[in-house]
N, CA, C and O atoms as a GROMACS GRO file, in nm:
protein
  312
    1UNK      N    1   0.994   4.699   1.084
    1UNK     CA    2   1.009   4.579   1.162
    1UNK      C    3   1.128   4.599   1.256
    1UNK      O    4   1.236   4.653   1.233
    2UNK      N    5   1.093   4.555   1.340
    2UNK     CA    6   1.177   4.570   1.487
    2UNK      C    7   1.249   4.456   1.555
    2UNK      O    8   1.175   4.395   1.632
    3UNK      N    9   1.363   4.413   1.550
    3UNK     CA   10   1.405   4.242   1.612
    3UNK      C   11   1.525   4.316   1.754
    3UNK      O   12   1.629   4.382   1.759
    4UNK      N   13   1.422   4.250   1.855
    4UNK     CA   14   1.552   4.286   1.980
    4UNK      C   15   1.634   4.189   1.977
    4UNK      O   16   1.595   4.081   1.933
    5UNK      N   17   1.748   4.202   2.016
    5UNK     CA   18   1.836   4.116   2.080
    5UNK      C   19   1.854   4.064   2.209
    5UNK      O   20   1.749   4.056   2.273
    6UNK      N   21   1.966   4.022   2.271
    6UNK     CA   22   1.935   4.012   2.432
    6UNK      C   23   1.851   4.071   2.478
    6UNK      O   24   1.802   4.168   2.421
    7UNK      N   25   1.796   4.014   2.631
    7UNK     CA   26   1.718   4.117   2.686
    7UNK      C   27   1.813   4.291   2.749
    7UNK      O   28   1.770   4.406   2.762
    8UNK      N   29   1.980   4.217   2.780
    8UNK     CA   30   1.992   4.333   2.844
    8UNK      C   31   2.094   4.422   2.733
    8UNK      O   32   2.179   4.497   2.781
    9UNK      N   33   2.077   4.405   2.560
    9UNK     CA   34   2.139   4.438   2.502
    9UNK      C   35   2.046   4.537   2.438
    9UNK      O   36   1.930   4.512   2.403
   10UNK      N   37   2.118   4.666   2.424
   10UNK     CA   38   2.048   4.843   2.405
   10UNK      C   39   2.028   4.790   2.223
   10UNK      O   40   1.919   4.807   2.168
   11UNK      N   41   2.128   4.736   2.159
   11UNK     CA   42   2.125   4.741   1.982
   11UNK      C   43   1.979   4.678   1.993
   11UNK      O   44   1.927   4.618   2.087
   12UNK      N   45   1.941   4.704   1.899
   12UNK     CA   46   1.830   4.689   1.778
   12UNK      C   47   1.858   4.673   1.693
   12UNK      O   48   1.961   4.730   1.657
   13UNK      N   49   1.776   4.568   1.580
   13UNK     CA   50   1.790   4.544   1.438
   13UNK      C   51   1.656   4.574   1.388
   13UNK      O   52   1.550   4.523   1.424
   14UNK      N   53   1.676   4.671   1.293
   14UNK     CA   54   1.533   4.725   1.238
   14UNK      C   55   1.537   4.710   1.064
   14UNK      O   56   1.645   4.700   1.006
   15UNK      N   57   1.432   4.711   1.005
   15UNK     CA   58   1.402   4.675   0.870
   15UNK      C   59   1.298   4.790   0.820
   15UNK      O   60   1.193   4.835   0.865
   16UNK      N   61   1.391   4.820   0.688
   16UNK     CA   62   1.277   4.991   0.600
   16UNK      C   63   1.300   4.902   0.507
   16UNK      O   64   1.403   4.837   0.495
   17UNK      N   65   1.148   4.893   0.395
   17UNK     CA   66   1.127   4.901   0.232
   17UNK      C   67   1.143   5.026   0.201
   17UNK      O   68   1.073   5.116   0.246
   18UNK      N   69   1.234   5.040   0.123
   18UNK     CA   70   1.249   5.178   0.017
   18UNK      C   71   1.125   5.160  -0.078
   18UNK      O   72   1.048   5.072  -0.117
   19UNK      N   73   1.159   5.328  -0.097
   19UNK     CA   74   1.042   5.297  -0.268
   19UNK      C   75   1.079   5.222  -0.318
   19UNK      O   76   0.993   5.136  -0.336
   20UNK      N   77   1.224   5.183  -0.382
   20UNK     CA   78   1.202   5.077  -0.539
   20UNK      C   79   1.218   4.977  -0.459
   20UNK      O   80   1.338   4.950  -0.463
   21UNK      N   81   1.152   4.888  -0.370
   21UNK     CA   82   1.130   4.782  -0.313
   21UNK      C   83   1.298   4.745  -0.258
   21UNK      O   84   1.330   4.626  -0.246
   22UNK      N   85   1.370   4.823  -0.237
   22UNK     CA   86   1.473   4.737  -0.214
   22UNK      C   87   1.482   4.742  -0.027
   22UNK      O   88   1.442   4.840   0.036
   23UNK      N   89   1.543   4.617   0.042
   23UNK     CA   90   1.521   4.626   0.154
   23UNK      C   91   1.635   4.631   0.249
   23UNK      O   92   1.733   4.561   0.228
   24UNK      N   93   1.629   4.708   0.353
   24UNK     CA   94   1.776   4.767   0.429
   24UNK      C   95   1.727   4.730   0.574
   24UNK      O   96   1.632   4.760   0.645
   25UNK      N   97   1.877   4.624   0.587
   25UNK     CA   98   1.828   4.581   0.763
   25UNK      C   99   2.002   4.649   0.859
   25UNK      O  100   2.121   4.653   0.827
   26UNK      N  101   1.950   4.676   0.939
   26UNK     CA  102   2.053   4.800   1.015
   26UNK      C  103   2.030   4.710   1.183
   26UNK      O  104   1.945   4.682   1.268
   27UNK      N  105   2.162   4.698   1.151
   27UNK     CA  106   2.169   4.701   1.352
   27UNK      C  107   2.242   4.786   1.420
   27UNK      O  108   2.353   4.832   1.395
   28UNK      N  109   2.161   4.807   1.516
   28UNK     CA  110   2.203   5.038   1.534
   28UNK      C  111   2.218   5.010   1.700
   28UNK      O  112   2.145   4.937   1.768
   29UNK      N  113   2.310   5.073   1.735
   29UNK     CA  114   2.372   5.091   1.825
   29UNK      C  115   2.311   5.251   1.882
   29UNK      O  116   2.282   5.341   1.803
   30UNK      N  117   2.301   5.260   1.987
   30UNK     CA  118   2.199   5.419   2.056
   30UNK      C  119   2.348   5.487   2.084
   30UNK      O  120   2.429   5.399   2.114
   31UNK      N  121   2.401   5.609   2.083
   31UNK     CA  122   2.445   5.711   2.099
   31UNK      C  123   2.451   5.787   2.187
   31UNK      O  124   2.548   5.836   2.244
   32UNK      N  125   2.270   5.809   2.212
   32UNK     CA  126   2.263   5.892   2.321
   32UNK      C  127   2.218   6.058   2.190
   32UNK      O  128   2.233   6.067   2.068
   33UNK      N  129   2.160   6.166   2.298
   33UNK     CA  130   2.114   6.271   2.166
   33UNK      C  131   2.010   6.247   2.029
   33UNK      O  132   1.988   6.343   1.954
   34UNK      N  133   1.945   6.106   2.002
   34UNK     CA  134   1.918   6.066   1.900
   34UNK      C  135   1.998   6.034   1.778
   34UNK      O  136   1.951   6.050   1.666
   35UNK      N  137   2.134   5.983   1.801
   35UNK     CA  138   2.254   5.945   1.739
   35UNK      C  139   2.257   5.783   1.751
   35UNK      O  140   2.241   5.705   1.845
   36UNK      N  141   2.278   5.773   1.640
   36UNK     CA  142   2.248   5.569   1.644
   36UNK      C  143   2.395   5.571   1.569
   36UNK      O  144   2.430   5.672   1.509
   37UNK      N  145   2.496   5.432   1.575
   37UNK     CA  146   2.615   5.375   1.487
   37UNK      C  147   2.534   5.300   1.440
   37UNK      O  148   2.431   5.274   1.502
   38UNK      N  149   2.565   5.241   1.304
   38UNK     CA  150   2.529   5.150   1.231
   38UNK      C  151   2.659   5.030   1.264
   38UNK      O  152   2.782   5.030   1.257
   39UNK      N  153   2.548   4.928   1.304
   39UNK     CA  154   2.687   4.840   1.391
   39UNK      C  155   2.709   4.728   1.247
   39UNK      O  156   2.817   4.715   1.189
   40UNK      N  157   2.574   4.652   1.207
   40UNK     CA  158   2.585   4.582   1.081
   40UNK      C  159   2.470   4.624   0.965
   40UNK      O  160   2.356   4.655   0.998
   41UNK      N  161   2.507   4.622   0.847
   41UNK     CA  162   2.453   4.671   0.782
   41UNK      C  163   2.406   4.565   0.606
   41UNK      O  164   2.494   4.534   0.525
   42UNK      N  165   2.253   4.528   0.587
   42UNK     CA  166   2.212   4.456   0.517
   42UNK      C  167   2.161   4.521   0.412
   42UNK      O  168   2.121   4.635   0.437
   43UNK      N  169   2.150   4.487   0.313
   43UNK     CA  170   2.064   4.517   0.165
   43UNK      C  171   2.015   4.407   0.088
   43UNK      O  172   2.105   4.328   0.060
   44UNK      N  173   1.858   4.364   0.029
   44UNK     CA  174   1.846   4.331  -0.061
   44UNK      C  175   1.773   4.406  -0.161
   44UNK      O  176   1.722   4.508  -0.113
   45UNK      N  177   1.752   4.391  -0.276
   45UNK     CA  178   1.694   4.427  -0.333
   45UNK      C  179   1.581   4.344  -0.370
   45UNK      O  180   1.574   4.225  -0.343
   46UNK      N  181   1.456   4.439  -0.459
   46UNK     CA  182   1.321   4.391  -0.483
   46UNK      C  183   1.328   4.242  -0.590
   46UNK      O  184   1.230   4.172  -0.612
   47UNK      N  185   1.438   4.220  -0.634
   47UNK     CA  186   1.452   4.082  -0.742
   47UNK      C  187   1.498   3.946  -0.642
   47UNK      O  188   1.470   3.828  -0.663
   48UNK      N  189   1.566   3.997  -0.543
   48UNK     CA  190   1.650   3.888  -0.452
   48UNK      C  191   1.608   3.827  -0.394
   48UNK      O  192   1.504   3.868  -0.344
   49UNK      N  193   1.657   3.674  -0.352
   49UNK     CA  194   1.574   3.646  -0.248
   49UNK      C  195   1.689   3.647  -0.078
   49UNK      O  196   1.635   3.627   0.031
   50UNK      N  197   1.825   3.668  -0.088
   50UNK     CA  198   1.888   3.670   0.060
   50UNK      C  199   1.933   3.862   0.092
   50UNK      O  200   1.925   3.907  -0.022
   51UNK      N  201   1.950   3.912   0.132
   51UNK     CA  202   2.035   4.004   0.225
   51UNK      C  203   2.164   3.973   0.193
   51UNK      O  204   2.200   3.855   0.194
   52UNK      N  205   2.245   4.067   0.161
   52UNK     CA  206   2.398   4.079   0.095
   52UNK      C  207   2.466   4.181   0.225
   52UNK      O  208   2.375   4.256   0.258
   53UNK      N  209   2.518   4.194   0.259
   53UNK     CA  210   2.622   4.242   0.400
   53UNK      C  211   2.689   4.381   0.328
   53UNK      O  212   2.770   4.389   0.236
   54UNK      N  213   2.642   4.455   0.382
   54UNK     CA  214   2.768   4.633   0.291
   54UNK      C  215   2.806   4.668   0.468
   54UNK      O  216   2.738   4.723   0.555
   55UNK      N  217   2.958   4.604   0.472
   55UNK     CA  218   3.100   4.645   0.558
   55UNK      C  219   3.096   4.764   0.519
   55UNK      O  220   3.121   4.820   0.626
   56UNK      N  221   3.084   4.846   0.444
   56UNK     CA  222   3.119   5.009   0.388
   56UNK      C  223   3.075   5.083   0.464
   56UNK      O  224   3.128   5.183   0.511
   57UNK      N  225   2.928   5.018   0.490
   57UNK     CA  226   2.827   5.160   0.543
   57UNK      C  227   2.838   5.128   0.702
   57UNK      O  228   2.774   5.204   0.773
   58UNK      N  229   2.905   5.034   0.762
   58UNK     CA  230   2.923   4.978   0.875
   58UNK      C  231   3.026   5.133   0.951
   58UNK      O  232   3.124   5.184   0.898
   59UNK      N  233   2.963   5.174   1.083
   59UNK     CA  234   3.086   5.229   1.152
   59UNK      C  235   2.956   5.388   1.133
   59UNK      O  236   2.966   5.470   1.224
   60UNK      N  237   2.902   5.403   1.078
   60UNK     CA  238   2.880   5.503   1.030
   60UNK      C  239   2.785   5.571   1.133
   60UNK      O  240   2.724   5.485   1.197
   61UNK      N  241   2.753   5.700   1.170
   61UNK     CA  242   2.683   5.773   1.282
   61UNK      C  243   2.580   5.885   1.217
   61UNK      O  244   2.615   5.982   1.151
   62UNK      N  245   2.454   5.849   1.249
   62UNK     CA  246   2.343   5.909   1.206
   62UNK      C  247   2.259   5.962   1.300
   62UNK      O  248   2.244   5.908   1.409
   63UNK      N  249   2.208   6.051   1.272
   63UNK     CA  250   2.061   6.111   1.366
   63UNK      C  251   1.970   6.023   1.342
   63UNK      O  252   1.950   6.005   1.222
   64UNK      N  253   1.904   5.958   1.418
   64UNK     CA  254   1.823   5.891   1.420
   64UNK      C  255   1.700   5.900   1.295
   64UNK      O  256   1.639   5.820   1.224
   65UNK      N  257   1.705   6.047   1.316
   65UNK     CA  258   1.562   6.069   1.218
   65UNK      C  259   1.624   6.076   1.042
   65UNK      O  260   1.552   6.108   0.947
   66UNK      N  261   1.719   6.051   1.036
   66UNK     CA  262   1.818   6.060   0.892
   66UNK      C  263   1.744   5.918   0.838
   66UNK      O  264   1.758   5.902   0.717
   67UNK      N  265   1.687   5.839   0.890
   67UNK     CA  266   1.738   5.670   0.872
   67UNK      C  267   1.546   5.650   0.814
   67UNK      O  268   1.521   5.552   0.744
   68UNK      N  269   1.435   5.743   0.848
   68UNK     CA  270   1.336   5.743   0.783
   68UNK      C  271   1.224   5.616   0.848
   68UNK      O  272   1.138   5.551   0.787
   69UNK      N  273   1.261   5.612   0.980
   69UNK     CA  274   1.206   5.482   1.045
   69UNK      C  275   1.066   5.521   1.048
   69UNK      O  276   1.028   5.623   0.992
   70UNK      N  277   0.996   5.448   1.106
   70UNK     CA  278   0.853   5.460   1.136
   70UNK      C  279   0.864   5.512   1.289
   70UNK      O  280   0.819   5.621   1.323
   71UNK      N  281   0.940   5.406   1.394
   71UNK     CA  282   0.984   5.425   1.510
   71UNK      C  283   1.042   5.526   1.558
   71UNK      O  284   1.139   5.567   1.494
   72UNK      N  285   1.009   5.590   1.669
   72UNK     CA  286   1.108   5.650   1.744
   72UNK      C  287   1.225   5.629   1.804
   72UNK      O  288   1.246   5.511   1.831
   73UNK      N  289   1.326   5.723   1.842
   73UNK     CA  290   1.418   5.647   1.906
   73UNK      C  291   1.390   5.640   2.024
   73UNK      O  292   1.464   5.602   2.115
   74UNK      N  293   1.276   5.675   2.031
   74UNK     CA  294   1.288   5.683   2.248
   74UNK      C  295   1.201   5.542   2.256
   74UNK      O  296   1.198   5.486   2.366
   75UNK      N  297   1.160   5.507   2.192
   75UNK     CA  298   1.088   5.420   2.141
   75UNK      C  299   1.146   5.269   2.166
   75UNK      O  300   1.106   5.176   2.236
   76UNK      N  301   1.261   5.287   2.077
   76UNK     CA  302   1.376   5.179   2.058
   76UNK      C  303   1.415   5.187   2.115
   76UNK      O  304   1.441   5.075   2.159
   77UNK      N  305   1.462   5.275   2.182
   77UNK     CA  306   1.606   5.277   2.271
   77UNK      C  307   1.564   5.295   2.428
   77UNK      O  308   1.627   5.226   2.508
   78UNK      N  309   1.451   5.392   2.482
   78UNK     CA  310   1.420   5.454   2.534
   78UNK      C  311   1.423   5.341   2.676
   78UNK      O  312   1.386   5.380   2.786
   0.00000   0.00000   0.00000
């Protein structure tokens, strides 16, 4: 799942189910190279019913294809 923001804002907020149902919402910032920042960073798990906030994993710089999306980045970002 894919949520844009502004129209003239590059971030994206995207949503992966893991295997053990737990669910990770990422708002990713483009890089450039296929390099995304993780600008905010969500988790629930398969028992929960809200999204809990992990500041930890916030700041953090990934290859795009590390993150296991369905999407491309040229896709998202492109």
């Amino acid at each position: 799942m894919v949520f844009q923001g502004h129209l003239f804002d590059k971030n994206v907020m995207v949503e992966r189910t893991l295997s053990t149902g737990t669910v990770v919402r990422l708002k990713l910032e483009p890089l450039g190279d296929g390099r995304v920042k993780v600008l905010e960073y969500y988790r629930k798990g398969h028992l929960h019913d809200r999204f809990k906030r992990h500041s930890d994993e916030e700041g953090k710089v990934f290859q795009f294809a590390e993150l296991g999306l369905l999407q491309t980045y040229d896709h998202l970002f492109g």
